[in-house]
PDB file of N, CA, C and O in Angstrom:
ATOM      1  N   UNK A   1      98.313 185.949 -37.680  1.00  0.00           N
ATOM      2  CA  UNK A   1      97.380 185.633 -36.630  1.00  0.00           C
ATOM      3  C   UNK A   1      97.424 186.748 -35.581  1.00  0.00           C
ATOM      4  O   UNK A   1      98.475 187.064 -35.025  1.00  0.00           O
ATOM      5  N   UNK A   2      96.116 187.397 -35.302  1.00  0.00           N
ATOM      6  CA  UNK A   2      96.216 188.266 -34.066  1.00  0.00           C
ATOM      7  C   UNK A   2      95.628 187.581 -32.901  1.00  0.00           C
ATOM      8  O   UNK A   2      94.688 186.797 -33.032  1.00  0.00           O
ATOM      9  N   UNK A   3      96.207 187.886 -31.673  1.00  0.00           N
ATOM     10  CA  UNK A   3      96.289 187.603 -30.294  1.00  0.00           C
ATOM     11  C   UNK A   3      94.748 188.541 -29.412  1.00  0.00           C
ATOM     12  O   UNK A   3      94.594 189.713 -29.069  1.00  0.00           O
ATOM     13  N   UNK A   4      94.316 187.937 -29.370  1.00  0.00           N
ATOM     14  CA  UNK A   4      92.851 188.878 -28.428  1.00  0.00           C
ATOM     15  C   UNK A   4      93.032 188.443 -26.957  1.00  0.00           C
ATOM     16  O   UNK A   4      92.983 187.362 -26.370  1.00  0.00           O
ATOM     17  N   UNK A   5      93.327 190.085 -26.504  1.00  0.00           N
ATOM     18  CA  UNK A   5      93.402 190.164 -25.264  1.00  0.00           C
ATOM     19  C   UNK A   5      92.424 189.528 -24.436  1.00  0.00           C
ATOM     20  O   UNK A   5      91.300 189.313 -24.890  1.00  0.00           O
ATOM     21  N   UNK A   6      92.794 189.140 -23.035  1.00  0.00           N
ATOM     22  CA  UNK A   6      91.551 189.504 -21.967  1.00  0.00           C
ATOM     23  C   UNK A   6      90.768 190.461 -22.245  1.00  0.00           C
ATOM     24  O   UNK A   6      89.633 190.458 -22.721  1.00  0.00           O
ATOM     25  N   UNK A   7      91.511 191.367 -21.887  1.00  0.00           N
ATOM     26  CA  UNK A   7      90.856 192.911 -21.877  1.00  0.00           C
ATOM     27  C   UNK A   7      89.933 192.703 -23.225  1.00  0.00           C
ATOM     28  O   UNK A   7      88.780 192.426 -22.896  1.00  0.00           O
ATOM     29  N   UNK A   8      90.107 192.756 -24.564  1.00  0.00           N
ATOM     30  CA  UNK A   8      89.547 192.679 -25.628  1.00  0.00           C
ATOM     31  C   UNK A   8      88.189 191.704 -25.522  1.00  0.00           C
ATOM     32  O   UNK A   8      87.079 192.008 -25.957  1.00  0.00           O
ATOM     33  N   UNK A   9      88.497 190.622 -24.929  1.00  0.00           N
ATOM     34  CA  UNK A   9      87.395 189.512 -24.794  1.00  0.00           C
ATOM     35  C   UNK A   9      86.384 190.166 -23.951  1.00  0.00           C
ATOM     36  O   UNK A   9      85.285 190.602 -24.295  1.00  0.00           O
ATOM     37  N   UNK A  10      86.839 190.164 -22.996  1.00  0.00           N
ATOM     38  CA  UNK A  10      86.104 190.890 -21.766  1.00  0.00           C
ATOM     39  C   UNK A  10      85.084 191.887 -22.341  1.00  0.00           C
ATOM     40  O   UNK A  10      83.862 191.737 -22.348  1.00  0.00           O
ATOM     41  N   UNK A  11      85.842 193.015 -22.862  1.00  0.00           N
ATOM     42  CA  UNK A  11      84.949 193.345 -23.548  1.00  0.00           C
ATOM     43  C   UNK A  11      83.849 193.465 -24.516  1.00  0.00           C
ATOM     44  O   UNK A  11      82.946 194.290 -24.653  1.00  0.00           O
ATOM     45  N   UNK A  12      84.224 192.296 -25.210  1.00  0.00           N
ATOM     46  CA  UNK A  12      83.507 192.118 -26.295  1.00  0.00           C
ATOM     47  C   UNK A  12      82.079 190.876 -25.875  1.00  0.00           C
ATOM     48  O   UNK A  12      81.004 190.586 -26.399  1.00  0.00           O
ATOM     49  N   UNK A  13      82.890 190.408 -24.584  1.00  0.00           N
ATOM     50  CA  UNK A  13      81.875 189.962 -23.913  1.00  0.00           C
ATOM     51  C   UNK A  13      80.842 190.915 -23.349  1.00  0.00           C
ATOM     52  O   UNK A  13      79.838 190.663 -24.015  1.00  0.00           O
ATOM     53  N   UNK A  14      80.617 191.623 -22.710  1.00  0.00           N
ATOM     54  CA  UNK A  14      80.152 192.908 -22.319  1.00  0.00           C
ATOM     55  C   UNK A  14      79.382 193.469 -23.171  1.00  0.00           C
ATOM     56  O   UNK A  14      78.224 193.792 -22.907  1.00  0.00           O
ATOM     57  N   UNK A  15      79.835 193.613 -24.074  1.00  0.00           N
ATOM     58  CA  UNK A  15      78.828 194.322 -25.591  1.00  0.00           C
ATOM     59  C   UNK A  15      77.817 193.434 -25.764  1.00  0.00           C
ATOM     60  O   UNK A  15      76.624 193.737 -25.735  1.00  0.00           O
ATOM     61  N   UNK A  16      78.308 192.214 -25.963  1.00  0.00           N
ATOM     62  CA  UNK A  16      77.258 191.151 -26.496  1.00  0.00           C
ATOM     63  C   UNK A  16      76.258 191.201 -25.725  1.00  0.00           C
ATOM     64  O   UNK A  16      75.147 191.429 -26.204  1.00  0.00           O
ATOM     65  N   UNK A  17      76.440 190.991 -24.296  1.00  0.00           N
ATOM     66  CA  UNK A  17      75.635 191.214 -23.176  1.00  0.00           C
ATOM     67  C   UNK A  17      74.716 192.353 -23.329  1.00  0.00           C
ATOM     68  O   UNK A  17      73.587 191.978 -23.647  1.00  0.00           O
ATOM     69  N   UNK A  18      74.833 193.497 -23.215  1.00  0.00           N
ATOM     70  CA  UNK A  18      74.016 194.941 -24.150  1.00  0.00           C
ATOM     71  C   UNK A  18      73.226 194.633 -24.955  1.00  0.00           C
ATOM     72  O   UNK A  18      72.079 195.073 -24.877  1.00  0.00           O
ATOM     73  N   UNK A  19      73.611 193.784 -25.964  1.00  0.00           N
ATOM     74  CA  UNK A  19      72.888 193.423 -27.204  1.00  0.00           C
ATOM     75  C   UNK A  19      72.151 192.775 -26.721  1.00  0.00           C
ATOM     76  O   UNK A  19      70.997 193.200 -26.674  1.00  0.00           O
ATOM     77  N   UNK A  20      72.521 191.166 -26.009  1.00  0.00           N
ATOM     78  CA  UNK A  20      71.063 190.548 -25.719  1.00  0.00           C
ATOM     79  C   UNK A  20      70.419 191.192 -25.221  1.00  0.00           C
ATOM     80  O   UNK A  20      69.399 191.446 -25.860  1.00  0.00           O
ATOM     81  N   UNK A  21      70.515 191.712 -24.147  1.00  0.00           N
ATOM     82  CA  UNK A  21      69.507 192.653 -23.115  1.00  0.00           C
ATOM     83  C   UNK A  21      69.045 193.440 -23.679  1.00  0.00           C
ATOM     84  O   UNK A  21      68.092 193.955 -23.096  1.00  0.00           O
ATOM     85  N   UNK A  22      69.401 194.044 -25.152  1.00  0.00           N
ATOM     86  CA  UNK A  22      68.592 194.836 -25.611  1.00  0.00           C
ATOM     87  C   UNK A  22      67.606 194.100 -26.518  1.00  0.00           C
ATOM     88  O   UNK A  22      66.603 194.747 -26.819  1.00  0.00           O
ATOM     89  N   UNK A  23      67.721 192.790 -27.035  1.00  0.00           N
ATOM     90  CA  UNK A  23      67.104 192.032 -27.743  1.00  0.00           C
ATOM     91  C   UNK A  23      65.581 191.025 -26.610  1.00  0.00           C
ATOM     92  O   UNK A  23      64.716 190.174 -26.817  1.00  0.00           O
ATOM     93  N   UNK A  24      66.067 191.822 -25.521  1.00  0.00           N
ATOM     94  CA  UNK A  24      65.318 190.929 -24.534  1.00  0.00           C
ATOM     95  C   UNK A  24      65.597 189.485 -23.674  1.00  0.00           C
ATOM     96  O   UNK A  24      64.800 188.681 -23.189  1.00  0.00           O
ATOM     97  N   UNK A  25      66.786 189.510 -23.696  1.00  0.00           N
ATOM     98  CA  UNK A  25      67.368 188.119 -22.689  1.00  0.00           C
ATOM     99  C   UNK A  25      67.512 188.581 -21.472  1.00  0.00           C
ATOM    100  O   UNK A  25      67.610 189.733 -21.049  1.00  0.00           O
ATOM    101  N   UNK A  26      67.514 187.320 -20.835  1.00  0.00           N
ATOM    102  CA  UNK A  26      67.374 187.318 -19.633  1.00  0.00           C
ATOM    103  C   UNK A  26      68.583 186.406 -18.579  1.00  0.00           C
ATOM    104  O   UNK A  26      69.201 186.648 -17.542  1.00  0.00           O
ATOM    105  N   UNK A  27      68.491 185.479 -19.363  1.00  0.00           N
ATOM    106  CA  UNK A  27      68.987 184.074 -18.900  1.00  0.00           C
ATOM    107  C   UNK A  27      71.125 184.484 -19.185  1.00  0.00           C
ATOM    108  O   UNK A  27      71.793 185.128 -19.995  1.00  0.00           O
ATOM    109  N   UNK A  28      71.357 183.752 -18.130  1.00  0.00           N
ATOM    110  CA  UNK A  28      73.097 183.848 -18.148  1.00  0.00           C
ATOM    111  C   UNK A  28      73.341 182.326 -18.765  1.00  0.00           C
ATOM    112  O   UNK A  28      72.995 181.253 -18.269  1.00  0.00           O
ATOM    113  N   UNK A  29      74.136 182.609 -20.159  1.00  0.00           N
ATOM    114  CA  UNK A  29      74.304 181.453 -21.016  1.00  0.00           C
ATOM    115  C   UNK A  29      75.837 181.225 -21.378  1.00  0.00           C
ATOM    116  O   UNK A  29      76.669 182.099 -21.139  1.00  0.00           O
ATOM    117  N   UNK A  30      76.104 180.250 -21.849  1.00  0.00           N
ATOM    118  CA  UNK A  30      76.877 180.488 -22.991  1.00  0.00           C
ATOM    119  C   UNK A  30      76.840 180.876 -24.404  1.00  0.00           C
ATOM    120  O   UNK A  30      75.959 180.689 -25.243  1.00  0.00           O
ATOM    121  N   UNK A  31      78.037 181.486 -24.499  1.00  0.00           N
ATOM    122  CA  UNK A  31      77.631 181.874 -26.237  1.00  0.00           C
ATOM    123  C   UNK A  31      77.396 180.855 -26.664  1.00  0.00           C
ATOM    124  O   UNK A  31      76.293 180.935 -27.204  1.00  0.00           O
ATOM    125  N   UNK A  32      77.863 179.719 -26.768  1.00  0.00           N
ATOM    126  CA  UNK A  32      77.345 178.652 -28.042  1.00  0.00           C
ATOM    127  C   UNK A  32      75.949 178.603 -27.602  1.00  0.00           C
ATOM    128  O   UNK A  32      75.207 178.853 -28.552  1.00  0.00           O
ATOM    129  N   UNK A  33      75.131 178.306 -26.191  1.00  0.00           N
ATOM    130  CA  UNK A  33      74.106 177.922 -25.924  1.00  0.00           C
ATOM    131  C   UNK A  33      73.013 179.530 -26.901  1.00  0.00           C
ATOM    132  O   UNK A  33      72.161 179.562 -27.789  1.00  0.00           O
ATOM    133  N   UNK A  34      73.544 180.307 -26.263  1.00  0.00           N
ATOM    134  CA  UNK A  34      72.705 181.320 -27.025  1.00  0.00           C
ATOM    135  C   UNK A  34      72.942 181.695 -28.882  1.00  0.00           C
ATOM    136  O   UNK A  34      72.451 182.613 -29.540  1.00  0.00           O
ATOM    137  N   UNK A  35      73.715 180.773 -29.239  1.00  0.00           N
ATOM    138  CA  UNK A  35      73.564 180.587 -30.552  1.00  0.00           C
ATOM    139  C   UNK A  35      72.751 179.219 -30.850  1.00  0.00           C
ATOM    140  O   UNK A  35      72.086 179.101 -31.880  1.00  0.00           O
ATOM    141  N   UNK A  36      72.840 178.290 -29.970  1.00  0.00           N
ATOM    142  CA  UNK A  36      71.919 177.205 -30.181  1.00  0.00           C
ATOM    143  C   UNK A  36      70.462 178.079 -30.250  1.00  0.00           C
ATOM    144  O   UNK A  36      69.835 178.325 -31.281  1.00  0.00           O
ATOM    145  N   UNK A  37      70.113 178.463 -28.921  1.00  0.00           N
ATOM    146  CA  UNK A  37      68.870 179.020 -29.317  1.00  0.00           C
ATOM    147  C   UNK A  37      68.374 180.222 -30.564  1.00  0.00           C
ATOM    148  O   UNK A  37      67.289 180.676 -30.928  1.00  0.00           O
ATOM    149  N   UNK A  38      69.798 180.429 -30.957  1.00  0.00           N
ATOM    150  CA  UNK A  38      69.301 182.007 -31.984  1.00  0.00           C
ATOM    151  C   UNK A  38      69.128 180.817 -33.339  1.00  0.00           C
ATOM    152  O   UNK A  38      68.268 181.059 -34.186  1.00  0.00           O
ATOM    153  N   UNK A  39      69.810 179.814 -33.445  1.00  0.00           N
ATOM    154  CA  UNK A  39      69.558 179.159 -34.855  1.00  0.00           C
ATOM    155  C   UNK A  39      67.810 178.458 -34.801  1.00  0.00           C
ATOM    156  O   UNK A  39      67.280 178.119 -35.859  1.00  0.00           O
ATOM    157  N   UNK A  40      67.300 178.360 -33.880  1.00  0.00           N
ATOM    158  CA  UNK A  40      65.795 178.367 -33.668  1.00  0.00           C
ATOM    159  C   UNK A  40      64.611 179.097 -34.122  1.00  0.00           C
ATOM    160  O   UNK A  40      63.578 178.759 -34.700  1.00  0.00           O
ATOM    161  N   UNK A  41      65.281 180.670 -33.495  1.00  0.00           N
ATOM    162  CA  UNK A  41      64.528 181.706 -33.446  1.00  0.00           C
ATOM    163  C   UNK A  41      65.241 182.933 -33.888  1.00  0.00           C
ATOM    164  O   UNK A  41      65.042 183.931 -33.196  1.00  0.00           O
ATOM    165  N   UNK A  42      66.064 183.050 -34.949  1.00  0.00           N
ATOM    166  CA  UNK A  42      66.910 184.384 -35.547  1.00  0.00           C
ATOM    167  C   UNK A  42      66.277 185.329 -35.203  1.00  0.00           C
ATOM    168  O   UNK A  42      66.723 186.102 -34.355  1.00  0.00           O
ATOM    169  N   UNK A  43      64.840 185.533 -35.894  1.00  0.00           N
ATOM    170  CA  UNK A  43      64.209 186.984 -35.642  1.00  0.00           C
ATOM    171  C   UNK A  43      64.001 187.208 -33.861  1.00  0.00           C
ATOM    172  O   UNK A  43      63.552 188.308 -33.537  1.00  0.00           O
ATOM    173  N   UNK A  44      64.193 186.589 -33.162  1.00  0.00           N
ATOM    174  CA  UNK A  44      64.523 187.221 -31.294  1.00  0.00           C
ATOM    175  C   UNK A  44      65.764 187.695 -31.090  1.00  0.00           C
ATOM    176  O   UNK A  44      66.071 188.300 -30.063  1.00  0.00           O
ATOM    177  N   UNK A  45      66.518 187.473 -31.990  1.00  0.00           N
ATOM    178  CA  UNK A  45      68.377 188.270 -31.491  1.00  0.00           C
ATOM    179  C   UNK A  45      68.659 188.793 -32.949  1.00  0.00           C
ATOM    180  O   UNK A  45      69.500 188.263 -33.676  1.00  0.00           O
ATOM    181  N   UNK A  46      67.820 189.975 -33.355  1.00  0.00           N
ATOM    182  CA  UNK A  46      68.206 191.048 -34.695  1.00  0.00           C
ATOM    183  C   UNK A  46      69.373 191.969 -34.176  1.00  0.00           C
ATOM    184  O   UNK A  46      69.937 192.563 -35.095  1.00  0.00           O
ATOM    185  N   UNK A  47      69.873 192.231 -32.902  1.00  0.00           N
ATOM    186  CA  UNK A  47      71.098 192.922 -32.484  1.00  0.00           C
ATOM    187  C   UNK A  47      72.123 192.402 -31.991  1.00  0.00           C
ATOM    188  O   UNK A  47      73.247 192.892 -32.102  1.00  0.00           O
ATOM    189  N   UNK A  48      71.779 191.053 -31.221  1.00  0.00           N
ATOM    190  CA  UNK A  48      73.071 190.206 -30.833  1.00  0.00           C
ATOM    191  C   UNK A  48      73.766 189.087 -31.390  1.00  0.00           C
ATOM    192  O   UNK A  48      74.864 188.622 -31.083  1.00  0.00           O
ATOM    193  N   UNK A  49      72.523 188.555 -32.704  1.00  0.00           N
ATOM    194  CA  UNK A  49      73.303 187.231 -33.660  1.00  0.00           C
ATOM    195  C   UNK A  49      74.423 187.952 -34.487  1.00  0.00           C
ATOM    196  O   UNK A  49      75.258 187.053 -34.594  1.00  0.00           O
ATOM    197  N   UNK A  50      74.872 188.924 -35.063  1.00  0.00           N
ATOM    198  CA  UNK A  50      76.084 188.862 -35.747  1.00  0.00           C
ATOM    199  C   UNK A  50      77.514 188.411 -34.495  1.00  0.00           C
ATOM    200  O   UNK A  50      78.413 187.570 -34.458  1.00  0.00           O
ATOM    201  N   UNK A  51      77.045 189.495 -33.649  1.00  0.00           N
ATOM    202  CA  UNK A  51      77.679 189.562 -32.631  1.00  0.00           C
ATOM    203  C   UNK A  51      78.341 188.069 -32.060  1.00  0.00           C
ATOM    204  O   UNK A  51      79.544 187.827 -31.959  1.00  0.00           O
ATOM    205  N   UNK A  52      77.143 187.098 -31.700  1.00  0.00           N
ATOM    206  CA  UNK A  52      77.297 186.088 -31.428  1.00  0.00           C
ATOM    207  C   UNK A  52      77.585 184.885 -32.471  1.00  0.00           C
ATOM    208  O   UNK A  52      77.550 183.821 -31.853  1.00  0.00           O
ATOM    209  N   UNK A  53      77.873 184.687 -33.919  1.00  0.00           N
ATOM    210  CA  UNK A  53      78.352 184.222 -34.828  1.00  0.00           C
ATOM    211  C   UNK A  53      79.953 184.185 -34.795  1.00  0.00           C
ATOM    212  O   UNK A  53      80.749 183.248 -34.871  1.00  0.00           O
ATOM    213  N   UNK A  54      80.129 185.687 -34.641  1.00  0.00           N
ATOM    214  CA  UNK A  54      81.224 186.129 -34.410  1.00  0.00           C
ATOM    215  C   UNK A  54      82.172 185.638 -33.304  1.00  0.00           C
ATOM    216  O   UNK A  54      83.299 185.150 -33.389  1.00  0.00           O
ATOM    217  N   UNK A  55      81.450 185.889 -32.316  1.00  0.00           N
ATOM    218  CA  UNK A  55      82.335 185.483 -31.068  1.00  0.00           C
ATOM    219  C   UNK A  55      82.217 183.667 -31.336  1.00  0.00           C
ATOM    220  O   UNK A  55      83.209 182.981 -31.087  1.00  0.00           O
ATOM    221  N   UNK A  56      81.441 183.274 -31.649  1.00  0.00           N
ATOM    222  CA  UNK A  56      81.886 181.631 -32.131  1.00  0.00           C
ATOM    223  C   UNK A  56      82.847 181.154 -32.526  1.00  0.00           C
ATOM    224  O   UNK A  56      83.693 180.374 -32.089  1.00  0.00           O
ATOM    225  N   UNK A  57      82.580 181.955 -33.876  1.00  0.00           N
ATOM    226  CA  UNK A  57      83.843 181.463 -34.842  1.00  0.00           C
ATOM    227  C   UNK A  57      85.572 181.800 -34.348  1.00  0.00           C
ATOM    228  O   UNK A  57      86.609 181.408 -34.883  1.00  0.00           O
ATOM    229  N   UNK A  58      85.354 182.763 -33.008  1.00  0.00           N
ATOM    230  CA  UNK A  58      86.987 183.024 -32.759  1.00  0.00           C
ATOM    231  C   UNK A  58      86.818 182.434 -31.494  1.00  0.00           C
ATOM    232  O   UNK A  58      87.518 182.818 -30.557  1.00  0.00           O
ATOM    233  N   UNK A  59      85.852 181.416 -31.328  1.00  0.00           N
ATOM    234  CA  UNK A  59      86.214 180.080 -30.533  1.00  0.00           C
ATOM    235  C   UNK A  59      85.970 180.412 -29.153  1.00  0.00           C
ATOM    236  O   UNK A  59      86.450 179.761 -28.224  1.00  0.00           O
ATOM    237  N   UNK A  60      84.994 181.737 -28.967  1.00  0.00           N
ATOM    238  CA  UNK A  60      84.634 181.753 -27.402  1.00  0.00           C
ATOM    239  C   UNK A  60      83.441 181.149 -26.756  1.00  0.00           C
ATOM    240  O   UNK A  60      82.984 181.426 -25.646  1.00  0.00           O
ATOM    241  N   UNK A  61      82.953 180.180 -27.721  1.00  0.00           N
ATOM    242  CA  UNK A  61      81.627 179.526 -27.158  1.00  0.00           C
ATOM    243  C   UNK A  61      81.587 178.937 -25.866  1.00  0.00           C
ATOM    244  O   UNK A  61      80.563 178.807 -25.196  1.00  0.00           O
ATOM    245  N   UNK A  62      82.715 178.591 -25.542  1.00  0.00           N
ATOM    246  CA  UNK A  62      82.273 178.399 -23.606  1.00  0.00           C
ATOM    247  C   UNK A  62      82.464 179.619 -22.863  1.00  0.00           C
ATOM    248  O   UNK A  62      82.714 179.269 -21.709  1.00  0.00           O
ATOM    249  N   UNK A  63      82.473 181.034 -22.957  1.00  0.00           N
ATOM    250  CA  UNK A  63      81.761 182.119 -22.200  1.00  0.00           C
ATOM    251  C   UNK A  63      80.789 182.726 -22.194  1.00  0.00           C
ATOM    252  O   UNK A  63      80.022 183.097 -23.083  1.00  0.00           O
ATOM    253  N   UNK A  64      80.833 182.910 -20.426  1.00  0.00           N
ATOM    254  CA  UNK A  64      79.479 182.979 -19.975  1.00  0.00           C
ATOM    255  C   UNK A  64      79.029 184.170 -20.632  1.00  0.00           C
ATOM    256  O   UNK A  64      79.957 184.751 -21.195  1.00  0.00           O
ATOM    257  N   UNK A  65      77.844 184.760 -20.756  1.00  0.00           N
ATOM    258  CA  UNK A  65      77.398 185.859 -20.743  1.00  0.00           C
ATOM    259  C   UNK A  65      75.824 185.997 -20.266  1.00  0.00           C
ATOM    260  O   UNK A  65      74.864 185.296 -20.586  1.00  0.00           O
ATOM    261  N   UNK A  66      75.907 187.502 -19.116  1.00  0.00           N
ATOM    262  CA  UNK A  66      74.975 187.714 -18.503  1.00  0.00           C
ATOM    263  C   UNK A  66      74.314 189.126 -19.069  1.00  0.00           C
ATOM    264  O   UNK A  66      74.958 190.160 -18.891  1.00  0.00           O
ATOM    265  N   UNK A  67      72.773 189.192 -19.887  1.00  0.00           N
ATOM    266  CA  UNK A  67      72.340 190.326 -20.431  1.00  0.00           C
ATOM    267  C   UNK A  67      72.193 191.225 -19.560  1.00  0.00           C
ATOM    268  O   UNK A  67      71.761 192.254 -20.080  1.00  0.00           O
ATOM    269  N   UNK A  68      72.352 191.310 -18.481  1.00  0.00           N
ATOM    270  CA  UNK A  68      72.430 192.462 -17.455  1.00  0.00           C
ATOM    271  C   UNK A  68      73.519 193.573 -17.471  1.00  0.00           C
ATOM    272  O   UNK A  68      74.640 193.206 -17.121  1.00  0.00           O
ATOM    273  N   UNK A  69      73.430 194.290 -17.666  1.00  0.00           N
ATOM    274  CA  UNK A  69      74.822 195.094 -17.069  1.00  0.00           C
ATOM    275  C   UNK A  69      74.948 195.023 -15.583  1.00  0.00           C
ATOM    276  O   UNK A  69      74.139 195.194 -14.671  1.00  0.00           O
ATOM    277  N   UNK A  70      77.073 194.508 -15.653  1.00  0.00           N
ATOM    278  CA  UNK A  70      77.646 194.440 -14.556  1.00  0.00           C
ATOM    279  C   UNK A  70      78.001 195.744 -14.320  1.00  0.00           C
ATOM    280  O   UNK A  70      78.711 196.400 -15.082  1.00  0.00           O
ATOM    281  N   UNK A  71      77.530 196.145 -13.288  1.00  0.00           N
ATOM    282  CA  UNK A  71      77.949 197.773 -12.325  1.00  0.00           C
ATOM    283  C   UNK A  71      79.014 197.889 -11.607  1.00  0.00           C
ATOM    284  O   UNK A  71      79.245 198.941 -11.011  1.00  0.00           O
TER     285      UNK A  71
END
């Protein structure tokens, strides 16, 4: 079993964020919520659903994520 940092999450939170925003989001969600909506509409998140499958399955669906970049 490997251990995922803050730091690691954090980041990987961050990316995802990129992705939606590059997929066109707007809205500050949770991952599960923005996988609720991607199982709707797959073809609107072609850069952030692996991403967000992913971060599911290693159980981060209650973080937030905002498609903006934080400055």
């Amino acid at each position: 079993m490997k251990v995922i940092t803050h730091k690691q999450t954090k980041a990987a939170v961050e990316h995802l964020a990129e992705l939606l925003k590059k997929d066109g989001a707007s809205q500050t969600l949770t991952v599960q919520a923005w996988l609720d909506a991607a199982q709707f509409h797959p073809a609107q998140f072609p850069s952030s659903l692996p991403a967000l499958e992913i971060l599911g399955l290693l159980g981060f669906g209650d973080e937030m994520v905002r498609p903006e970049i934080l400055g």
